[in-house]
Residue, then its C-alpha position, 0 to 999 in steps of 0.5 A: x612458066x607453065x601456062x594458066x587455066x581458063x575455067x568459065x561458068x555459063x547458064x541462065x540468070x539467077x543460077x548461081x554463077x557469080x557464087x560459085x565462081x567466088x567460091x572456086x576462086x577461094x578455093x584454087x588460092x587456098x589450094x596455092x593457085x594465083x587466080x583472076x577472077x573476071x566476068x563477061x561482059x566486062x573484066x577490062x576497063x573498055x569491056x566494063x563500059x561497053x557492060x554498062x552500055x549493055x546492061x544498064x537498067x532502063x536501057x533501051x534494047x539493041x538488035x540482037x546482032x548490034x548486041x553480039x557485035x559489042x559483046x564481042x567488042x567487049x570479049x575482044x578487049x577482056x582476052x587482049x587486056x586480061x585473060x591472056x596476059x594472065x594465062x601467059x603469066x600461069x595464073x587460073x583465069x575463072x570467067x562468070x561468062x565467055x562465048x557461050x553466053x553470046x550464042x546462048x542469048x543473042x543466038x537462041x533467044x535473040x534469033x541470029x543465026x548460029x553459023x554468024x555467031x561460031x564465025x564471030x567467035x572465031x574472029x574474036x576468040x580464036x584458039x583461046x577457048x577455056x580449058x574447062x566451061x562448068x554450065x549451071x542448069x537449073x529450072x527456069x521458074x526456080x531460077x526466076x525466084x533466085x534472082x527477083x529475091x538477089x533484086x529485091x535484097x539489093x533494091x532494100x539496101x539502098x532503099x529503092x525501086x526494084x531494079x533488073x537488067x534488061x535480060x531479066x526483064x525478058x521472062x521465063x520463056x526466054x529463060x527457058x530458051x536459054x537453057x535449052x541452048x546451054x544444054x545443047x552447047x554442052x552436049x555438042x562439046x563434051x570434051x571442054x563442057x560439063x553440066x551441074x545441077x544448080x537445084x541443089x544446095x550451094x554446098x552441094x554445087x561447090x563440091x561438085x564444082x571442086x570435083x569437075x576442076x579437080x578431075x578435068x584439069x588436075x596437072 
């Protein structure tokens, strides 16, 4: 059987990530593709406590190394319990987040030392790196809008107080920090990483989704 694909989406908050990985999902079953879609930190039953643990609004705020630790512990469980047996069986695996993300926010914004990071990738991930990483970029200060008005919609609904998670809570400096490091991760790897502006319409970015996976790992 041939093997799957490994697609993940990467950029800051509020760029639209979890939208236009659910629309790529459909589109790939539509094209007659069996797809998994899953999300870091999370995607398996242990990962999806240690997200609680990690996101959970109110939570006091780890090290930015005891934090890398875990969402590798996490990114651990979602290859062995998820992704891979996925992948073995020929089903697209689409991630809204992976590795990049823990050097984007542990490293760059959180000051751990990037040689640590590369080395705990390569403990936990292994040769198991997505086929295609589609990084959203978009301008921090646009980005903050997005998401406070995701928050404010979900706080309406139930009727409560605004909620963020707590890398939310960080600012737009931090955003800003973020982005910067998903730029450079892109340009240092430009054979798996292609970069979308998330400025333009939802339409607009879904197409150019569509076309990268199309052209990146059409068989």
């Amino acid at each position: 059987m041939e093997r799957g694909r490994f697609i993940t989406l990467e950029g800051g908050d509020g760029v639209g990530k979890s939208t236009q990985a659910r629309r790529l999902v459909a589109r790939l079953r539509a094209a007659g593709h069996e797809c998994l879609a899953t999300r870091e930190p999370g995607g398996a039953p242990f990962a999806e406590r240690l997200r609680t643990l990690l996101l959970e609004h109110g939570q006091e705020a780890a090290t930015p190394l005891a934090e890398a630790l875990v969402f590798n512990a996490a990114r651990a469980d979602h290859l062995a319990a998820a992704i891979l047996p996925a992948l073995e069986r020929g089903v697209w695996v689409i991630s809204d987040r992976f590795a990049d993300s823990t050097r984007a926010y542990q490293g760059a914004a959180g000051g751990i030392d990037d040689a640590v990071l590369r080395r705990l990738e390569e403990i936990v991930v292994g040769p198991h790196r997505p086929d295609l990483t589609i990084i959203l970029d978009l301008d921090p200060e646009l980005a903050e809008a997005r998401w406070r008005q995701r928050a404010r919609e979900a706080a309406d609904e139930r009727g409560g107080a605004l909620a963020l998670d707590r890398f939310e809570r960080e600012g737009r400096k931090f955003q800003a920090r973020l982005r910067a490091e998903f730029l450079k991760i892109a340009a240092e790897d430009p054979g798996r990483c292609r970069v979308v502006d998330a400025g333009r319409s939802e339409d607009e970015v879904a197409e150019e989704v569509w076309r990268l996976v199309s052209e990146v790992l059409a068989p």
